[in-house]
C-alpha positions as CSV (number, residue, x, y, z in Angstrom):
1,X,78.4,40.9,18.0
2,X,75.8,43.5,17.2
3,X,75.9,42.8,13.6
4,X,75.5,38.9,14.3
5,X,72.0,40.1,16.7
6,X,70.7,42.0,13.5
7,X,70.8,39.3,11.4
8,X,69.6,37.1,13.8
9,X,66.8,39.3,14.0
10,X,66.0,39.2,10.2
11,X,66.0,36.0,9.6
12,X,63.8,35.5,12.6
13,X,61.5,37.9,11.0
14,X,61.6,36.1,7.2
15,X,61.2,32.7,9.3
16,X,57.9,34.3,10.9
17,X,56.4,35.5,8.0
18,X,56.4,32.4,6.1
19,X,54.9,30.4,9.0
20,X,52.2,33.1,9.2
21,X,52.1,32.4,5.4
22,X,52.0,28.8,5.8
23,X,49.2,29.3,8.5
24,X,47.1,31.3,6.5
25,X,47.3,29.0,3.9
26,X,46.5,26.3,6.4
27,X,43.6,28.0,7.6
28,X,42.1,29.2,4.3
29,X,42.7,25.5,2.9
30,X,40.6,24.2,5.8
31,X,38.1,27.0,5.2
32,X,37.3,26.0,1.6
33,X,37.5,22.5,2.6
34,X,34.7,23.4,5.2
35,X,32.9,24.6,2.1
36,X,33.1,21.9,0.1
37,X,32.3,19.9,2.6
38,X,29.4,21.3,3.4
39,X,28.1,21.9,0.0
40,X,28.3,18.5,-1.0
41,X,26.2,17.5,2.2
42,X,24.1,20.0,0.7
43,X,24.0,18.4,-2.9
44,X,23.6,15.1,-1.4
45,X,20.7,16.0,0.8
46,X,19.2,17.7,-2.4
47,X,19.6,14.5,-4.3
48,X,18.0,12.7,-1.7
49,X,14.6,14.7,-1.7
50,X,14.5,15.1,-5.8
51,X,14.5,11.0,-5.3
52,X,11.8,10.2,-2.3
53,X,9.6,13.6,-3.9
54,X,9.7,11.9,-7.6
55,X,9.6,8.1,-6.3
56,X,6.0,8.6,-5.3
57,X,4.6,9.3,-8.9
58,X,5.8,6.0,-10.2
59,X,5.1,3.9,-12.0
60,X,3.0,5.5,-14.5
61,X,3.7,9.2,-14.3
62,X,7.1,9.8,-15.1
63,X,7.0,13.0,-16.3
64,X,5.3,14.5,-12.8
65,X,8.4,12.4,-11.1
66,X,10.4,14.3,-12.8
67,X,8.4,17.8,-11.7
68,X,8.5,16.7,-8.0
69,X,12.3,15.2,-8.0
70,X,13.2,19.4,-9.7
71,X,10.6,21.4,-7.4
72,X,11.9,19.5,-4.2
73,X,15.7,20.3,-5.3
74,X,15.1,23.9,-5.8
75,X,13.7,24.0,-2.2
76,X,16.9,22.8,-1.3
77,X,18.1,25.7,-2.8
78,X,19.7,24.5,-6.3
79,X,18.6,25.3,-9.6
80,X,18.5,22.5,-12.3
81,X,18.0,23.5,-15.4
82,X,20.3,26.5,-14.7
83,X,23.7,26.5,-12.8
84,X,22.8,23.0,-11.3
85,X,22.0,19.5,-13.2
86,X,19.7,17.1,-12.0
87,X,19.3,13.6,-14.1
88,X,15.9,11.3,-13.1
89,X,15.9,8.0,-13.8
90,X,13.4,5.8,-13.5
91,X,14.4,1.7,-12.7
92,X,12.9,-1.4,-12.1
93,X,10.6,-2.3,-8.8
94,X,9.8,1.1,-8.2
95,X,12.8,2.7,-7.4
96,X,13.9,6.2,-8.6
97,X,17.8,7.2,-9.3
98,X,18.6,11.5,-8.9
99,X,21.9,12.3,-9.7
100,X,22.4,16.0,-8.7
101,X,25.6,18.1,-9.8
102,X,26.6,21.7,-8.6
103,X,29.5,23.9,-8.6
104,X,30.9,25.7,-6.4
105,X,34.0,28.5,-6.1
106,X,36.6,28.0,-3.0
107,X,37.7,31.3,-0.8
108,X,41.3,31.0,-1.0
109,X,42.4,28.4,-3.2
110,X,41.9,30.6,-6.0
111,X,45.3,32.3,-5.6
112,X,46.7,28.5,-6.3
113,X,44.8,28.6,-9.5
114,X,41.5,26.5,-8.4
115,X,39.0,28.2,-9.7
116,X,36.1,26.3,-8.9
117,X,35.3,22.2,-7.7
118,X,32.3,20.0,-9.3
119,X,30.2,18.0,-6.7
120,X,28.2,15.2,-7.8
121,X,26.1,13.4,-5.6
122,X,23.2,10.3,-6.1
123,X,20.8,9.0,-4.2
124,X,17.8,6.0,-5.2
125,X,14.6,5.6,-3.5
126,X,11.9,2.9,-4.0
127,X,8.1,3.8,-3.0
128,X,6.7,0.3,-1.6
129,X,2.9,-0.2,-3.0
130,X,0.2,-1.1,-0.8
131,X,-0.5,-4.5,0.9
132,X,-2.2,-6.8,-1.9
133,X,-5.0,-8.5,-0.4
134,X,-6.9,-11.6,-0.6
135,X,-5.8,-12.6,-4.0
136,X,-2.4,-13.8,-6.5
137,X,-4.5,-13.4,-9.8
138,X,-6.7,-11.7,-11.6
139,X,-9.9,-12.8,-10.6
140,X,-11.0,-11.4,-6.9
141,X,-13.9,-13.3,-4.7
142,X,-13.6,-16.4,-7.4
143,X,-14.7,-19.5,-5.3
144,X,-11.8,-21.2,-7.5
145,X,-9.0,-19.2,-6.3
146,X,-9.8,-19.2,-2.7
147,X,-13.2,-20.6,-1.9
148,X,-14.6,-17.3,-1.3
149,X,-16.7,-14.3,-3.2
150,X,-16.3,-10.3,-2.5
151,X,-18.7,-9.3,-0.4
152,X,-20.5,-6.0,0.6
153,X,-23.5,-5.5,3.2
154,X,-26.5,-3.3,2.5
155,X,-26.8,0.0,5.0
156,X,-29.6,-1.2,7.3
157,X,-28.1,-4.9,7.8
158,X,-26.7,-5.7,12.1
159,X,-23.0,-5.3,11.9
160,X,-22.6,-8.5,14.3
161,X,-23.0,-10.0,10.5
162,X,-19.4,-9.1,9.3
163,X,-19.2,-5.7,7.6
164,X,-17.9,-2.9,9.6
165,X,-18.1,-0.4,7.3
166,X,-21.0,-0.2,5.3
167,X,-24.1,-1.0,7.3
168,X,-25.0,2.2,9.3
169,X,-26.3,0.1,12.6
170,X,-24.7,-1.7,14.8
171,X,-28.3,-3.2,15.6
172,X,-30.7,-2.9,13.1
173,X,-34.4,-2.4,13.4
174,X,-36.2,-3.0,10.4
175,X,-34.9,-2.5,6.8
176,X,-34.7,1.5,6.8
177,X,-33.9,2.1,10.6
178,X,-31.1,1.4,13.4
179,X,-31.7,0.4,16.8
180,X,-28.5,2.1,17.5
181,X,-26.2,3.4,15.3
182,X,-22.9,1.9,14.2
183,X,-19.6,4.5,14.6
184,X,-17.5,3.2,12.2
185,X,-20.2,3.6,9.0
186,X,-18.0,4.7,6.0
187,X,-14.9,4.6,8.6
188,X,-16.3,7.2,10.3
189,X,-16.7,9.4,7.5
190,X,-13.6,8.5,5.8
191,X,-15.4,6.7,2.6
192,X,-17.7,3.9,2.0
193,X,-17.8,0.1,0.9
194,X,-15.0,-0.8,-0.2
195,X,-12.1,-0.4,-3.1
196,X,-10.3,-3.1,-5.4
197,X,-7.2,-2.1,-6.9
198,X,-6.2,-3.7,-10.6
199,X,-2.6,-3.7,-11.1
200,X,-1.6,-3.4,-14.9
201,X,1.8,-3.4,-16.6
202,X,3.1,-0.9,-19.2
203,X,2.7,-2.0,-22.5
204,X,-1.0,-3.4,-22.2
205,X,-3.9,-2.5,-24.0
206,X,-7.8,-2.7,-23.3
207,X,-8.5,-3.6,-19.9
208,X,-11.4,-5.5,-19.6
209,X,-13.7,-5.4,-16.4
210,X,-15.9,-8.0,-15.8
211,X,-18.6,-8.9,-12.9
212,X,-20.1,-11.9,-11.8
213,X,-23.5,-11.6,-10.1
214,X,-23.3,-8.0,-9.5
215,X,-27.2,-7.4,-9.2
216,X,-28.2,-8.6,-5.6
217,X,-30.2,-11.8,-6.1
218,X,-31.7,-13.3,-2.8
219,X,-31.1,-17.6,-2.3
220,X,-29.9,-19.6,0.0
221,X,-26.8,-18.9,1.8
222,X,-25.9,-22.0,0.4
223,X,-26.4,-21.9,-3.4
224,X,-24.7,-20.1,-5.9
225,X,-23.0,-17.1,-4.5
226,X,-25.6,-17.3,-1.2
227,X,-26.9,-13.3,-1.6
228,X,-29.0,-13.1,1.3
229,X,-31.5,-10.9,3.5
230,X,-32.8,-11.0,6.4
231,X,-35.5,-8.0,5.7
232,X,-37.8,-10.0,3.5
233,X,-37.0,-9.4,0.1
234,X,-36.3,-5.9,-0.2
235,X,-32.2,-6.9,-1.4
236,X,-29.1,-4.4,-1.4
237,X,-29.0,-1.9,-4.6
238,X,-25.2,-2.2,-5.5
239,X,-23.0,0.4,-7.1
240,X,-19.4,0.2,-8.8
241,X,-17.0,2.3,-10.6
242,X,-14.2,2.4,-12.0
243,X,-11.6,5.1,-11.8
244,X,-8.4,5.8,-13.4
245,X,-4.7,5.3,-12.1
246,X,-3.2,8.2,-10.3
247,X,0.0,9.0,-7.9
248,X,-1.5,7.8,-4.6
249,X,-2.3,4.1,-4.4
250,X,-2.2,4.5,-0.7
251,X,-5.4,6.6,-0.9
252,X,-8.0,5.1,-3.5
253,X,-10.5,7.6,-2.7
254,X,-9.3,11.0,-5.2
255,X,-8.8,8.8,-8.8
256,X,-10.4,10.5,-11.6
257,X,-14.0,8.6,-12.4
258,X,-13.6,6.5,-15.5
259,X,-16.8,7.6,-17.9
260,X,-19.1,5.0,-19.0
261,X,-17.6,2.6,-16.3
262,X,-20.3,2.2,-13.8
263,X,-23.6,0.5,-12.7
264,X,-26.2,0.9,-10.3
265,X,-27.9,-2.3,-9.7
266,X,-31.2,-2.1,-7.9
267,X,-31.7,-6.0,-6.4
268,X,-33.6,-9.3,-7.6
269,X,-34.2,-8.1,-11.1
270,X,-32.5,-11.0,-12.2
271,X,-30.4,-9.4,-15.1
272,X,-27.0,-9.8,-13.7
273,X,-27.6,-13.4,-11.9
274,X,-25.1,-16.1,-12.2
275,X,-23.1,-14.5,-15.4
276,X,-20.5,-12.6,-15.9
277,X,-21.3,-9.3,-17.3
278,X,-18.7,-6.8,-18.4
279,X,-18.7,-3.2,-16.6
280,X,-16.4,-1.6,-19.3
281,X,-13.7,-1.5,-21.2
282,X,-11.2,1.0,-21.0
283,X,-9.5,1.3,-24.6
284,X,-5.9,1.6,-26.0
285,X,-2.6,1.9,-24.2
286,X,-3.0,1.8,-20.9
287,X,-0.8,3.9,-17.5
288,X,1.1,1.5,-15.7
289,X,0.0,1.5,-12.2
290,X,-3.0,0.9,-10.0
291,X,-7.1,1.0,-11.6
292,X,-9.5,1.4,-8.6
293,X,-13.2,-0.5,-9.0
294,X,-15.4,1.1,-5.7
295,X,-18.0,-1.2,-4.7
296,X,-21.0,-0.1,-1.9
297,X,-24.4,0.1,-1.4
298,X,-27.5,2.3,-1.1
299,X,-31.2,2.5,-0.1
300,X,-33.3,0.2,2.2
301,X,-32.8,-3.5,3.0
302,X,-31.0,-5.9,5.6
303,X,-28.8,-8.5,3.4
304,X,-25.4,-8.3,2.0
305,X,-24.4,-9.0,-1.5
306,X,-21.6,-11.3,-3.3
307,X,-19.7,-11.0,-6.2
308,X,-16.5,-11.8,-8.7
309,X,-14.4,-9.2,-10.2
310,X,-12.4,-10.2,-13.1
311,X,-10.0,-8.1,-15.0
312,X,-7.6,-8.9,-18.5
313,X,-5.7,-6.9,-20.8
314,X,-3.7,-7.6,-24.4
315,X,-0.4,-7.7,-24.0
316,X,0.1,-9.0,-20.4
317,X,-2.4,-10.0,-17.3
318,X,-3.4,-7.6,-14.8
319,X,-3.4,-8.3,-11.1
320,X,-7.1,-7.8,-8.9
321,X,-6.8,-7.3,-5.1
322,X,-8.5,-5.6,-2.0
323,X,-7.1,-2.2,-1.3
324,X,-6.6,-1.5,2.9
325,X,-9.4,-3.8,3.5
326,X,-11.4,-6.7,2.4
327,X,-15.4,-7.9,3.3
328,X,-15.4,-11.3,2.1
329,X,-18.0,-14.3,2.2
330,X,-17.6,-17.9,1.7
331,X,-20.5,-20.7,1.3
332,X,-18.0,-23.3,-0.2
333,X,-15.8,-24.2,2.6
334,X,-14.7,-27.9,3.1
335,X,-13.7,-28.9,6.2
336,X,-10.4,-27.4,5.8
337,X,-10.2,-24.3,3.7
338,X,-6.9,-22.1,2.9
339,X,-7.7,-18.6,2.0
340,X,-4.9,-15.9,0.8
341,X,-4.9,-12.9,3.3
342,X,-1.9,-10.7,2.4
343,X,0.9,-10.3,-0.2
344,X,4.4,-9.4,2.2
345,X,6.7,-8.8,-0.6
346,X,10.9,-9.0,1.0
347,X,11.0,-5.3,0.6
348,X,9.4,-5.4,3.9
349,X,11.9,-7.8,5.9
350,X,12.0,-6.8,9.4
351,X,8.9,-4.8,9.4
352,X,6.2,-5.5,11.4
353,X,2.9,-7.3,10.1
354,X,-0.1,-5.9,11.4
355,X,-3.4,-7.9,10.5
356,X,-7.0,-7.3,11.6
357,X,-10.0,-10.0,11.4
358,X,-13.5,-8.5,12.1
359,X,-15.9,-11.2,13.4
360,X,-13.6,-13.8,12.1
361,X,-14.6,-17.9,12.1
362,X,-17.5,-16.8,14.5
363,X,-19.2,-20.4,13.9
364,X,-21.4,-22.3,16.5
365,X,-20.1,-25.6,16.1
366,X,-16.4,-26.8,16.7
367,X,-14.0,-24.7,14.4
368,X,-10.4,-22.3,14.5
369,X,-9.0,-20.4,12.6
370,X,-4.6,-20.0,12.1
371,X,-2.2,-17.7,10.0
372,X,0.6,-19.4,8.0
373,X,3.2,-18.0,6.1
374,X,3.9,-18.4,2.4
375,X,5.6,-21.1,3.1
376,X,3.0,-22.8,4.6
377,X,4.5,-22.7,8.7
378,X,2.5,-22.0,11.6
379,X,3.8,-18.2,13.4
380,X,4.2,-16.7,16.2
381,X,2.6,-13.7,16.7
382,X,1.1,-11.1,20.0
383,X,-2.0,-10.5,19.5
384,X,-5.0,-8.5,20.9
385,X,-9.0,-8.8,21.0
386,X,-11.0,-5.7,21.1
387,X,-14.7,-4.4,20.8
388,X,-16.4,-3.9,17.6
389,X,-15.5,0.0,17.4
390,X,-12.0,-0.7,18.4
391,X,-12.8,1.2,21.5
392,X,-11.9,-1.0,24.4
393,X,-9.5,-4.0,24.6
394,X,-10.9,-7.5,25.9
395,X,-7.9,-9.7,25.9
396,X,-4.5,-9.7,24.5
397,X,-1.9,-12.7,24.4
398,X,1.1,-14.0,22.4
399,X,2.3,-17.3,21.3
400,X,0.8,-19.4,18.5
401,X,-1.0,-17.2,15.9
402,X,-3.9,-19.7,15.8
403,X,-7.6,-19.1,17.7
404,X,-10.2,-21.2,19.0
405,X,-13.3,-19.6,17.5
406,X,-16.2,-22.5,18.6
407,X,-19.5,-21.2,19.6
408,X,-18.9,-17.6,18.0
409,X,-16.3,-17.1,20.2
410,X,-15.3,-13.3,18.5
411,X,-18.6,-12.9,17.3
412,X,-18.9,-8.8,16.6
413,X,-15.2,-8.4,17.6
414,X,-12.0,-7.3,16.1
415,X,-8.8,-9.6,16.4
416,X,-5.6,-7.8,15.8
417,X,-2.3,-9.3,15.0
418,X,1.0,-8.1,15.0
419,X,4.0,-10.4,13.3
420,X,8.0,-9.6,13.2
421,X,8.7,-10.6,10.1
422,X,12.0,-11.8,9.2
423,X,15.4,-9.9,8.7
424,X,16.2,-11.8,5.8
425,X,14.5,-11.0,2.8
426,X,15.5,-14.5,1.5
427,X,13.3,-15.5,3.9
428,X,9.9,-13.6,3.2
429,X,8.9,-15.3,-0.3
430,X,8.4,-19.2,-1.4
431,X,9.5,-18.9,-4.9
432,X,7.5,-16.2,-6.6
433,X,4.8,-17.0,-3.4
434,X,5.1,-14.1,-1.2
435,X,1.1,-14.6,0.6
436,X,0.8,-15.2,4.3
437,X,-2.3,-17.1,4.3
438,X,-5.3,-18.0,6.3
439,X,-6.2,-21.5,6.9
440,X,-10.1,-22.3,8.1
441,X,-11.7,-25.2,9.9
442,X,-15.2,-24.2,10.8
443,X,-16.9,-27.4,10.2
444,X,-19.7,-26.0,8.5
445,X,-19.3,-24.6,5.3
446,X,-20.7,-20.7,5.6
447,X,-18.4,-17.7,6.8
448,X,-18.9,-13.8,6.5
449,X,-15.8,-11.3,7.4
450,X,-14.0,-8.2,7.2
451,X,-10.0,-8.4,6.8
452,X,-7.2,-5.8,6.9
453,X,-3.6,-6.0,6.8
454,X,-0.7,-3.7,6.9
455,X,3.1,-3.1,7.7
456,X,3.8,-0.8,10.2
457,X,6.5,1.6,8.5
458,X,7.0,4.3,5.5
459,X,6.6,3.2,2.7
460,X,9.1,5.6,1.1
461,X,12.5,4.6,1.5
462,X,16.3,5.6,0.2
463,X,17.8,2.6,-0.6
464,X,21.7,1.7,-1.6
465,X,22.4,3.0,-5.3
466,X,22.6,-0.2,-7.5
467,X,26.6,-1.0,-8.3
468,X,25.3,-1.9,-12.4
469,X,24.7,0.7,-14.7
470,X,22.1,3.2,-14.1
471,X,20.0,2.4,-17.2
């Protein structure tokens, strides 16, 4: 009996050391499990920032996406280049594919001959460019296009007359003076007139800048391009230059000065009236991405100036639009007149639309105004009416996005209107048409305003990896 106890007891002990075995195992299995887990979050979350810190440099400055997509995984605590490998590849529409791969060695799974796992992880993010605005072409403020010119105001002009921005009064007083001053001059500081973007491809050559009635001329609001002051005679000097592309399209005002691209146009010499003059030409291949032209004013005078920018290229057509915001003034309206506002591309399904008309369709006789979408449909929309500083809000209401503006009814005002745009990105273009659109009945053929337009969200993004092949 006592020899059956002892062996009882041994094999009791045998049986208990391999479960202790088996649990250690267990628990350092789980423990280097724990670590891999964790270090491919780790790789995945470094992926992530090399793609939404590179994304932002495209398209024309592959080489800094590159920089950014590395510096932003080493701060994530990998070394490419060294132990770690990070691939960047740039892909169509703005969009940026990291591929990050580490290695790592496990605790305890050594003893069972692993001796190390490989982690790969990807991630793709797309940086959305700015709102185009007022124009599908190449030819901004062309009365062909969209029955309208680019407009800026001279410093000393009343900004009841549809520039918020440049004029420095918000009554003025004589041609050099303010009654009282206007607070959002410049944008409060931020910069001044205003900034046209020119879109070119890669693979173009020689862009070509052109200007139509860039010197101030003073006429009738009713001929030509309708320059006009109110001072008597003393015009708007007019500036512009053009700058080069750089990584922030969102911010127009840090591009590099383009040299030999500029003029300073003191008014009614009569050089630069009705023709189209060239401002410069910048030679050779050209960076893919965004060209800024800034337009504003200087000196004495009450009157506002209006103008055509035109821009072409060899080897493809470049694309001319209003960056943040748009002054525009139309003396060729017919009784009905449809003008482009914004371009709401279907990366930005189920955003929200946010558009902003400064003393919009103020006429005294019978008129309205009403936003349609590219496919030509009346919208919804809420919608509020504030003062001209954005200080205090008059009205606000929701339903049709459409206004009654007889008898200068926003006169000196700001309308702002907020959209949901659709879920479905099928949904958000007609065709290749992706402009919501303004359509004008002021019964009298003269109109001066200040648009904006923007979609309420970051315009950095991850996005799903594409299922083809990476190129």
């Amino acid at each position: 009996m006592k020899r059956l106890l002892k062996r009882d007891e041994g094999f009791s002990l045998a049986w208990l050391a391999m479960i202790l075995f088996m649990l250690l195992a267990m628990a350092g299995f789980g423990t280097d499990l724990g670590w891999i887990y964790l270090n491919t979050v780790r790789t995945q979350n470094a992926a992530d920032a090399a793609a939404l810190a590179g994304v932002v440099n495209l398209p024309g400055f592959i080489t800094q996406a590159q920089t950014d997509a590395i510096d932003a995984a080493q701060a994530n605590g990998f070394d490419p280049g060294g132990i770690d490998t990070l691939t960047v590849t740039p892909m169509p529409d703005n969009t940026l594919h990291a591929e990050l791969s580490t290695s790592i060695e496990p605790f305890f799974m050594r003893v069972l001959g692993f001796t190390h796992f490989d982690i790969t992880r990807e991630a793709t993010a797309q940086y959305i460019q700015p709102v185009r605005l007022g124009n599908p072409n190449n030819c901004f403020g062309c009365p062909a296009v969209g029955s309208s010119w680019a407009a800026v105001s001279s410093p000393y002009i009343s900004k009841e007359y549809g520039d918020p921005y440049s004029t420095q009064c918000l009554v003025s007083s004589s041609d050099s003076s303010c009654s009282s001053p206007n607070p959002d001059h410049e944008r409060g500081g931020a910069y001044i007139g205003y900034y046209y973007g020119i879109d070119v491809e890669g693979g173009t050559s020689d862009l070509v800048i052109d200007l139509y009635d860039a010197e101030f001329n003073e006429r009738s609001v009713q001929t030509e391009t309708g320059d006009f002051d109110l001072g008597g005679g003393t015009g708007v000097t007019t500036h512009y230059q053009l700058y080069d592309v750089d990584t922030t399209p969102y911010d127009p005002t840090d591009n590099n000065p383009i040299a030999g691209c500029s003029l300073d146009l003191p008014p009614n010499q009569g050089t630069y009236e009705n023709t189209w003059d060239n401002l410069c030409t910048v030679p050779g291949g050209l960076t893919e991405g965004t060209y800024v032209l800034h337009v504003w004013t200087s000196g004495d005078g009450i009157g506002s100036n209006h103008y055509s920018i035109r821009a072409s290229a060899s080897g493809g057509t470049p694309r001319v639009f209003g960056i943040n915001d748009m002054s525009i003034w139309s003396n060729n309206l017919t009784t009905e007149t449809e003008l482009f506002l914004a371009e709401i591309e279907d990366v930005h399904a189920g955003k929200i639309l946010e558009l902003s008309f400064f003393d919009a369709g103020d006429a005294g006789t019978p008129s309205s105004m009403k936003v349609v979408d590219p496919f030509g449909d009346d919208v919804n929309c809420s919608w509020e009416v504030w003062n001209h500083s954005l200080t205090s809000m008059i009205s606000e209401d929701s339903g049709a996005c459409a206004w009654n503006t007889s008898a200068q009814a926003y006169n000196n005002e700001w309308i702002v209107v907020r959209i949901q745009l659709p879920t479905d990105p099928a949904l958000m273009c007609n065709g290749s048409d992706c402009f919501w659109k303004m359509e004008l009945d002021l019964n009298e053929p003269t109109e001066r305003t200040t648009w904006r337009a923007r979609v309420i969200g970051s315009p950095v993004q991850l996005i799903p990896t594409p299922t083809t092949t990476v190129p």
